[in-house]
C-alpha positions in Angstrom: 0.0 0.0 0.0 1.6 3.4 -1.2 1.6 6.2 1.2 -1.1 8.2 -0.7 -3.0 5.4 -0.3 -2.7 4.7 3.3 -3.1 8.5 3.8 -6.5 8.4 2.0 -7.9 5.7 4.1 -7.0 7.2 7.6 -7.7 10.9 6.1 -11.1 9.1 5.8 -11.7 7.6 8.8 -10.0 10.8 11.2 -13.1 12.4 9.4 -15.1 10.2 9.8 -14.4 9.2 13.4 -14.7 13.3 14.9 -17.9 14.1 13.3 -19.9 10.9 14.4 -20.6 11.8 18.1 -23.2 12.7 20.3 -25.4 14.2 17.7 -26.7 10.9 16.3 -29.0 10.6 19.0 -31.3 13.3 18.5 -32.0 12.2 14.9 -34.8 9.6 15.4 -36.7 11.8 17.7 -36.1 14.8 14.9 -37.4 12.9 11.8 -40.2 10.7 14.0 -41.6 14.5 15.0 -41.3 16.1 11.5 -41.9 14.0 8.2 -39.1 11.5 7.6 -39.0 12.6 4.1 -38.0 15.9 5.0 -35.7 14.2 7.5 -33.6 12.6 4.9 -33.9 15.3 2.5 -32.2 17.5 5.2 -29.6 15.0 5.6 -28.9 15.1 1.8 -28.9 18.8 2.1 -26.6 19.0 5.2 -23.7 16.2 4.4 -23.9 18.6 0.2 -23.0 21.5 2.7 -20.8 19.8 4.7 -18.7 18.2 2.0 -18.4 21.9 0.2 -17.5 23.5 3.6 -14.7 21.3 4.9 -13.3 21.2 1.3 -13.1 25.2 1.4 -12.0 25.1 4.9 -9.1 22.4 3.9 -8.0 24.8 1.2 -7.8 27.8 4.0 -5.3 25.3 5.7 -3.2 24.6 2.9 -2.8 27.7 1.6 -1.6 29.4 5.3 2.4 28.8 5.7 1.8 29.9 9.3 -0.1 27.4 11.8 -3.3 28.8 12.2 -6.0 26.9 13.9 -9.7 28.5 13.2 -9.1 31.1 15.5 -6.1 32.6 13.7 -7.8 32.4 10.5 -10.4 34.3 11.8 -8.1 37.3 13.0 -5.9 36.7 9.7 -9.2 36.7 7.6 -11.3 39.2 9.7 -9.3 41.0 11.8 -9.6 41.6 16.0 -13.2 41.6 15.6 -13.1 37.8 13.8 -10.6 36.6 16.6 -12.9 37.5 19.5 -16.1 36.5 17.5 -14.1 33.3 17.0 -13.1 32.8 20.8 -16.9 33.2 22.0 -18.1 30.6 19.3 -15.3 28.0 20.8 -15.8 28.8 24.6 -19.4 28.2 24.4 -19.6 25.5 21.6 -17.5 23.3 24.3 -19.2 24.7 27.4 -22.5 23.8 25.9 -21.1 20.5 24.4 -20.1 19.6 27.6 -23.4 19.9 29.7 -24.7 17.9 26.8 -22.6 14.9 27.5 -23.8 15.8 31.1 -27.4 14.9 29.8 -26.7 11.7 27.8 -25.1 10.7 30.5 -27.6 10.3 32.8 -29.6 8.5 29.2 -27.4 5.6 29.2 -26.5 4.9 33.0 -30.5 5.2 33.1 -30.0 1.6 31.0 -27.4 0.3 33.5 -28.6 1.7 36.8 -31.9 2.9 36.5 -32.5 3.2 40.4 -30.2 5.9 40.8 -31.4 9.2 41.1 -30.7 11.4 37.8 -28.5 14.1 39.8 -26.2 11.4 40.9 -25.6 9.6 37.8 -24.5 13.6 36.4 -22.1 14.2 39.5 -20.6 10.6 39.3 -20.4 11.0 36.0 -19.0 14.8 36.1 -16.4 13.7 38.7 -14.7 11.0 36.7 -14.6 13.4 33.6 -12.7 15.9 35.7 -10.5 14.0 37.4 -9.2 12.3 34.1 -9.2 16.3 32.6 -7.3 17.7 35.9 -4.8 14.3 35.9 -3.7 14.9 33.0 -4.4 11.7 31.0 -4.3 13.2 27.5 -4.0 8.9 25.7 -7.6 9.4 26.4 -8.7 12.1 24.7 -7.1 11.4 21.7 -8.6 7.9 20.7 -11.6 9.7 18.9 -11.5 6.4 16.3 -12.2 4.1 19.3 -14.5 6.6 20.2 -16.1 6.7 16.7 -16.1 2.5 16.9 -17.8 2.4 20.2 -20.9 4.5 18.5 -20.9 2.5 15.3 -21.3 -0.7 17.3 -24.4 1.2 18.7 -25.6 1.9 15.4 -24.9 -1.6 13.7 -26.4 -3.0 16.8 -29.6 -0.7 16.6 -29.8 -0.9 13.0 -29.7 -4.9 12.9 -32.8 -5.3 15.3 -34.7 -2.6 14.4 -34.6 -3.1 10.6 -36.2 -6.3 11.0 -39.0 -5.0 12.8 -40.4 -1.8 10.6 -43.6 -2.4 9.0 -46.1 -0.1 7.0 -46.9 2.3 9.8 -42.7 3.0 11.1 -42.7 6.1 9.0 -45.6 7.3 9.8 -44.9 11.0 11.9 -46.7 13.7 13.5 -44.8 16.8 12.0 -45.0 18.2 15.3 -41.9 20.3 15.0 -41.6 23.4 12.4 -40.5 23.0 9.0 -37.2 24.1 9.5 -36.4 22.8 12.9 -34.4 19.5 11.8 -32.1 21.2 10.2 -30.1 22.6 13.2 -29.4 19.3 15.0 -28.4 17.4 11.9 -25.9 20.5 11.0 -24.6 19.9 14.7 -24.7 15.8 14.1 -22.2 16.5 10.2 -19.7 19.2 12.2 -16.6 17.8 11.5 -14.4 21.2 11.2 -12.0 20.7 14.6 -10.7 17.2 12.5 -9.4 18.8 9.6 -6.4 20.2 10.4 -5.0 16.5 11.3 -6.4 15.6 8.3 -4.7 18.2 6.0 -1.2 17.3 8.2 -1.2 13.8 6.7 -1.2 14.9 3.1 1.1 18.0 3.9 4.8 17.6 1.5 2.7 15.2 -1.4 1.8 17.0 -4.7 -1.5 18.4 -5.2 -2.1 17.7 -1.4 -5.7 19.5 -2.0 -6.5 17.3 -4.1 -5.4 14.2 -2.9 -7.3 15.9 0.9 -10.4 16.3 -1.2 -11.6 13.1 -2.1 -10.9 11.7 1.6 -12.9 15.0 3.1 -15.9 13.7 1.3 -15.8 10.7 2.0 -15.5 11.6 5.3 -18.6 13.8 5.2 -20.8 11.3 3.4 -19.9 8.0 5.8 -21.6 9.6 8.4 -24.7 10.9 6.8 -25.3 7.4 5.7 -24.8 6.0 9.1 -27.2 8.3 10.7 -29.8 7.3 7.7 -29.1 3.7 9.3 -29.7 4.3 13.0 -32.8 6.4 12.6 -34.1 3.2 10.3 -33.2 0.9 13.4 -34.5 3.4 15.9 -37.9 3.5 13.9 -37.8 -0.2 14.0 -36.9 -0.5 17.1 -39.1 1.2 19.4 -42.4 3.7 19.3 -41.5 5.9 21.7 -39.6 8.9 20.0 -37.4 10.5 22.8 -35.3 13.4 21.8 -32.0 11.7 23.2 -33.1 8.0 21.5 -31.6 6.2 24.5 -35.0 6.7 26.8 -37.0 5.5 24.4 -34.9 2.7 24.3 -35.4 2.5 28.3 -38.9 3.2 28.4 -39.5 0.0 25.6 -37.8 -2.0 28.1 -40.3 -3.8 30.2 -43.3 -2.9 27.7 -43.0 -4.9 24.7 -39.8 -6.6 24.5 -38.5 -5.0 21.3 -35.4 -3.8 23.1 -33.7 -7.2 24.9 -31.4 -6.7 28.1 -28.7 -7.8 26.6 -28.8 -5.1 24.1 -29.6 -1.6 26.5 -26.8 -3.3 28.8 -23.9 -3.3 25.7 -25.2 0.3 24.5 -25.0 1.8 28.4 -21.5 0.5 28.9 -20.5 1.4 25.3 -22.1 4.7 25.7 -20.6 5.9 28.9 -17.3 4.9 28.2 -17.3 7.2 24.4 -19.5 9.8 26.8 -16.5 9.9 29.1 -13.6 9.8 26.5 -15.5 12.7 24.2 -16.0 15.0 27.7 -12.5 14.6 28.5 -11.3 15.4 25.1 -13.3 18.7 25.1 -12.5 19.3 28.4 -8.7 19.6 27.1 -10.0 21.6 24.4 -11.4 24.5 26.7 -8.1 24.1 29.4 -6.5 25.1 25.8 -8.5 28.2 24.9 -9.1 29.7 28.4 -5.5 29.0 29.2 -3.5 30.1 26.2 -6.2 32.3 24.0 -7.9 34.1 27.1 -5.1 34.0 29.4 -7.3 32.8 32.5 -5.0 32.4 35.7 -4.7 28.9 36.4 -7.3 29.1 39.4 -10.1 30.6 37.4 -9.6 28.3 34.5 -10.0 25.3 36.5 -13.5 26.8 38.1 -14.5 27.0 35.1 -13.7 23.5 33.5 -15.4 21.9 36.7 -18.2 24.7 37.5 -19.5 25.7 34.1 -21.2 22.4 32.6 -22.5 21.5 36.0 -23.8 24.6 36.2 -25.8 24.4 33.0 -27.0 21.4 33.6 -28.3 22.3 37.0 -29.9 25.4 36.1 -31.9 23.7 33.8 -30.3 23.7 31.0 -30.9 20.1 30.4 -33.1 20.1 27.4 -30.9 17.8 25.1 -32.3 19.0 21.9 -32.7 22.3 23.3 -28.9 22.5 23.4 -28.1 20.9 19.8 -29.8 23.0 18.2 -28.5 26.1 19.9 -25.3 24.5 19.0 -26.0 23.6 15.4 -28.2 26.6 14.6 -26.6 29.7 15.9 -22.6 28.7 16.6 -22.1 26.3 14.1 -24.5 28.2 11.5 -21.9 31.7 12.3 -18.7 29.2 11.8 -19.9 28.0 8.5 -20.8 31.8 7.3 -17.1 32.7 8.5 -15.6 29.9 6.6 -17.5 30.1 3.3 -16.5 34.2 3.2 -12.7 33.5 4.9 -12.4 30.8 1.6 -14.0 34.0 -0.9 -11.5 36.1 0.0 -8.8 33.6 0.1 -10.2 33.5 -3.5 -10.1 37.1 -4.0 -13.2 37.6 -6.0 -17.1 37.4 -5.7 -18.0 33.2 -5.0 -21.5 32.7 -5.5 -21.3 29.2 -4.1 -19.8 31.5 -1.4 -22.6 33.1 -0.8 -24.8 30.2 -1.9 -23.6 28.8 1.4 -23.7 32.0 3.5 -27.9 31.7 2.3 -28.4 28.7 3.7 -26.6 29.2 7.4 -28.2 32.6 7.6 -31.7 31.0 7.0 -30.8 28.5 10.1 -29.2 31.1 12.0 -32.2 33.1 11.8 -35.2 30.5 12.2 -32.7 29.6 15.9 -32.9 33.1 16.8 -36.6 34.1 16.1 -38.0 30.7 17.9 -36.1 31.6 20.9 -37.5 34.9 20.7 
């Protein structure tokens, strides 16, 4: 196997392996409570997006000499203005991230221990997290393609039982939710920018490197788009009870009509927490990072933080676990993919209407979040 080769297939899979996370598990609930052929059309739409996006944003990369991470390239593209706009998107993407693998938690110990009161299941949970963060165990948070295995086994799992029990009435939905309401947490679910630095890295010193990037960054995109399209088939199949987190539905079906065996909510629990607990403690690095060398937090302050702020969240009642996806997905990730599409236009130096094609569709997002919290 030539190096380009090799390259391609773990380009693909990096990709592959940091956007498939946490956001899988609002899908079901999102497509049960919209239509599902608006579901999947969204999906289409989003992984289209996506693929254009981290393409553009892999050509920012390569053209930079410097190392710039997507905070530089925000200062370098937009000046003082695009830094700090930059720094609020990344401390409270992660902050918000973070209280939301405070939530799933709670879903799949629910599976394992459901006796245990919810509030201890978040603080047992929250303490392992920041021990491993505070200790320093860094081997941990960088096995995102274990990570990304651990959720695919979930999936194939889901998928395999589930298919074989959908009939006539599985897509059948209420379209309770607005027209444009899935498309936030499925734009949260393709996210895949923070992996594309290491993925530009391994083609850095080839020929045509953007090229050779391209193809894998698709790839990348796609693989995951599919797989989602999977587990809400399984999910449908599955069980009847649409919860917006997938998992207590999958707890609720339990004892009523034997759809979901023990065996099965046991292996997703355990495989659950343990990629719950390695994704908190990789973002929890990621904000010891920003507030720390970006922000210049004393050491004190940054470590309240870290420890206080998704606890906080989550105990003030900011538990709603679609609530926060699409916050996340329609306002901070819709601003990020505005900011790429015009950094890569005037990397260009002339008028893009794909550009601006692109900047359209996050600004429609950005704007349906924004009015419905109004």
């Amino acid at each position: 196997m030539t190096k380009t080769i090799k390259n391609f297939f773990l380009a693909t899979g990096l990709l592959v392996s940091t956007i498939i996370g946490a956001g899988v598990f609002a899908l079901p609930y999102v497509f049960q409570n919209s239509s599902f052929k608006l579901g999947f059309f969204y999906l289409a739409l989003a992984a289209l997006v996506y693929t254009i996006i981290h393409r553009m944003y892999a050509e920012i990369i390569f053209s930079s000499k410097a190392e710039h991470r997507f905070v530089g390239f925000s200062e370098k593209y937009f000046g003082k203005g695009g830094f700090w706009l930059a720094i609020l998107i990344a401390v409270v993407e992660i902050f918000l991230v973070l209280t939301i693998y405070l939530i799933l938690s709670v879903s799949f110990a629910n599976l394992l221990f459901p006796g245990i009161a919810d509030w201890l299941k978040v603080v047992i949970f929250w303490l392992f997290g920041s021990a491993i963060i505070f200790i320093g165990l860094r081997r941990l948070a960088s096995i995102e393609f274990i990570i990304a295995i651990l959720i695919l086994a979930i999936i194939i799992l889901v998928h395999y039982l589930g298919f074989a029990r959908l009939n006539e009435f599985s897509f059948l939905s209420s379209g309770s939710l607005g027209l444009l309401a899935p498309i936030a947490p499925i734009l949260f679910a393709l996210s895949g920018r923070v992996g594309l630095h290491a993925v530009a890295d391994l083609f850095r010193g080839e020929k045509e490197p953007l090229k050779k990037a391209s193809l894998a960054i698709s790839l990348g995109t796609i693989i995951p788009a599919v797989v989602y399209g999977l587990f809400v088939i399984g999910m449908i199949g599955l069980t009847p009870i649409a919860s917006e987190d997938s998992i207590t539905g999958l707890s609720a079906s339990l004892p009523a009509d034997g759809r979901v065996p023990n065996w099965l909510a046991l292996t997703i629990g355990v495989l659950g927490i343990i990629s719950l607990l390695s994704s908190y403690v990789a973002a929890g690095f990621d904000i010891k990072h920003v507030l720390k060398t970006d922000l210049k937090f004393p050491s004190w302050l940054m470590v309240l933080a870290v420890l206080g702020v998704p606890l906080g969240l989550y105990f003030a009642n900011l538990s709603s676990f679609l609530g926060l996806i699409s916050l996340v997905g329609g306002i901070l990730l819709s601003i990020e993919g505005i900011m790429i599409a015009l950094m890569w236009q005037k990397l260009k130096g002339r008028f893009s209407p794909l550009a601006w094609a692109l900047v359209s569709v996050f600004s429609v997002v950005l704007i349906h979040q924004i009015v419905s919290r109004l």
